[in-house]
C-alpha positions in Angstrom: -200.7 95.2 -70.2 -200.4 97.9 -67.3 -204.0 98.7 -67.6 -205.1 95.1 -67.8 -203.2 94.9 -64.4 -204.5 98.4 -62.6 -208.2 97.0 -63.7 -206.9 93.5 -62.0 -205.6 95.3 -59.2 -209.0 97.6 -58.8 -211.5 94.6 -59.6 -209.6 92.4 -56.7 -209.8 95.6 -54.0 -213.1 95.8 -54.6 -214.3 92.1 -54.5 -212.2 92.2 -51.1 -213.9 95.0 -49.9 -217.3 93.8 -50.4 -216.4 90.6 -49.1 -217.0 91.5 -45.6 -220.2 92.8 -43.9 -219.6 96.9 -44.3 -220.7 99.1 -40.8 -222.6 102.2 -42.1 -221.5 105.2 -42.0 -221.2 107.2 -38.7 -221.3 103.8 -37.0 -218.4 101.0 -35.9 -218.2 97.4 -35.0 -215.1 98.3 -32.8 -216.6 98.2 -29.4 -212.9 98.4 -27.6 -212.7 101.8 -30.1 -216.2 103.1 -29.3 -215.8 102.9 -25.8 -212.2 104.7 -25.6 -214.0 107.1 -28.1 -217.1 107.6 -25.7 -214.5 108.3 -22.5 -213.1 111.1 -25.1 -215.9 113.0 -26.3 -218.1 112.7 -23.1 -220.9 111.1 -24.9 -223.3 107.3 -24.6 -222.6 104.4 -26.6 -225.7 102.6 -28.3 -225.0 98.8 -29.0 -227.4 98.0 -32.0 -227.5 94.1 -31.6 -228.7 93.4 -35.1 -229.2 90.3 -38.1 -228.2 92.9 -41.0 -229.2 90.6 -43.4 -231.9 88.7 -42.2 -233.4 90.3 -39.6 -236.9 92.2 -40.9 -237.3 94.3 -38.1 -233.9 95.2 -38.1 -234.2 96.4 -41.7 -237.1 97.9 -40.4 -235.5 100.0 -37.4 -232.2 101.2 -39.8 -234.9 102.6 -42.9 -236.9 103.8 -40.1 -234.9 105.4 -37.3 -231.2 104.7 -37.9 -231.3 106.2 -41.4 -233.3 109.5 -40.7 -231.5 113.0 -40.8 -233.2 113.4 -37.1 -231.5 110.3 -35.4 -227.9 111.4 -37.2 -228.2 115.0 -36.0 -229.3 113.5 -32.5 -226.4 111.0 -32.2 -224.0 112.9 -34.0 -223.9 115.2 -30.8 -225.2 112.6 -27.9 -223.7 108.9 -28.9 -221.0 106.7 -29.8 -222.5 103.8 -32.4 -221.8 100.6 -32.3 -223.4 97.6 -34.9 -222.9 94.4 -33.0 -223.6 92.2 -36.4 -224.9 88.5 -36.8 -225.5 88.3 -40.0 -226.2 85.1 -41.8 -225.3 85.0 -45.4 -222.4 88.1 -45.1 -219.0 87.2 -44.0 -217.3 89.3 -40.9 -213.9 89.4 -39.6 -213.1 86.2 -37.1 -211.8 89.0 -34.3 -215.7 90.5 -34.9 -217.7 87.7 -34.7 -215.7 86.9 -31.2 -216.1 90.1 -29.8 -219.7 90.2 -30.7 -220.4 86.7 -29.6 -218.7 88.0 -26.1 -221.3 91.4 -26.2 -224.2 88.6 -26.6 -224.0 86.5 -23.9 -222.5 89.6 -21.4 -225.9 91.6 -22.2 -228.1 88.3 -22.7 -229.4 89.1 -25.7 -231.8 86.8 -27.0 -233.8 88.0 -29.8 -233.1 91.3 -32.6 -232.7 94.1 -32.8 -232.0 94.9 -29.5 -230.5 97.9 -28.3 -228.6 98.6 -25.4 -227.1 102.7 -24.3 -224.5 102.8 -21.9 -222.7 105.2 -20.1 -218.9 105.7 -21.0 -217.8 103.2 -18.8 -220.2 100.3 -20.0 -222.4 100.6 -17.7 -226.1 99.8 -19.2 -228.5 102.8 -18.5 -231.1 102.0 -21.4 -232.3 98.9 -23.2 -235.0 98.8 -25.7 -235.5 97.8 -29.5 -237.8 98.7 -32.5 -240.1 101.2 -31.8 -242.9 103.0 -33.8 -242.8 106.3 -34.8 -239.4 106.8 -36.5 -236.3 109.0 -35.1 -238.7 111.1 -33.5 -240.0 108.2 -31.1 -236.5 107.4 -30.2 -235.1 110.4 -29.5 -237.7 111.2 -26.7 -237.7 107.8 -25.3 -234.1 108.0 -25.0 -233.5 111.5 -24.7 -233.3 112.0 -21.2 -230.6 109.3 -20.8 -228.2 110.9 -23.2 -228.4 114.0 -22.2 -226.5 113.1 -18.8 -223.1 113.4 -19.3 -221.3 110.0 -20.1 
């Protein structure tokens, strides 16, 4: 009986877990968080306005850039990120979906992915979105922004 309870107990984490869209690692949704964070540590924050689960050339950017050893090394030392999430078929928290519905219509964002740097105190100092050429691409196109002190 106690094990058919601790496998009750671990089956129902789990499903609860999954039951929300997860951020990846290294990033947050918590933009409140990611700014205080960005104040901190001196560094940029890059909003990833994205359609995790829908979105093919959001996909595309994450395999491409976002999940590259180059682009973690690079924004590991330089930038504070932040998935702003709309994803269709993956639940999110109701204090998420607010906040990121808020982050839409104060940056305008009309299409994905769209990505945004700005300075530790929010102000917008780079906007772009997929690019070719991998992490490589993106570093030097943004390279020069970061490298100011937030």
């Amino acid at each position: 009986m106690k094990s058919f309870i601790l496998t009750s107990l671990a089956v129902l984490t789990f499903s609860l877990t999954q039951a929300f869209a997860r951020t990846p690692a290294g990033w947050t949704d918590d933009y409140a968080k990611a700014m205080t964070q960005a104040k901190a540590e001196k560094k940029m924050v890059l909003l990833d306005f994205t359609g995790s689960d829908w979105c093919g050339w959001c996909m595309k950017l994450d395999k491409e850039i976002f999940d590259k050893p180059a682009f973690k090394s690079f924004a590991k030392d330089t930038l504070v990120l932040v998935k702003v999430d709309f994803p269709q078929s993956t639940p999110i928290s109701k204090k998420t979906k607010e906040q990121n519905a808020k982050l839409q219509s104060q940056f305008g964002v009309s299409g994905y992915p769209t990505l945004y740097i700005l300075d530790a105190e929010g102000k917008q100092v780079w906007k772009g979105g997929y690019m070719e050429g991998g992490p490589d691409a993106f570093i030097k196109a943004t390279e020069g922004v970061v490298k100011k002190k937030a």
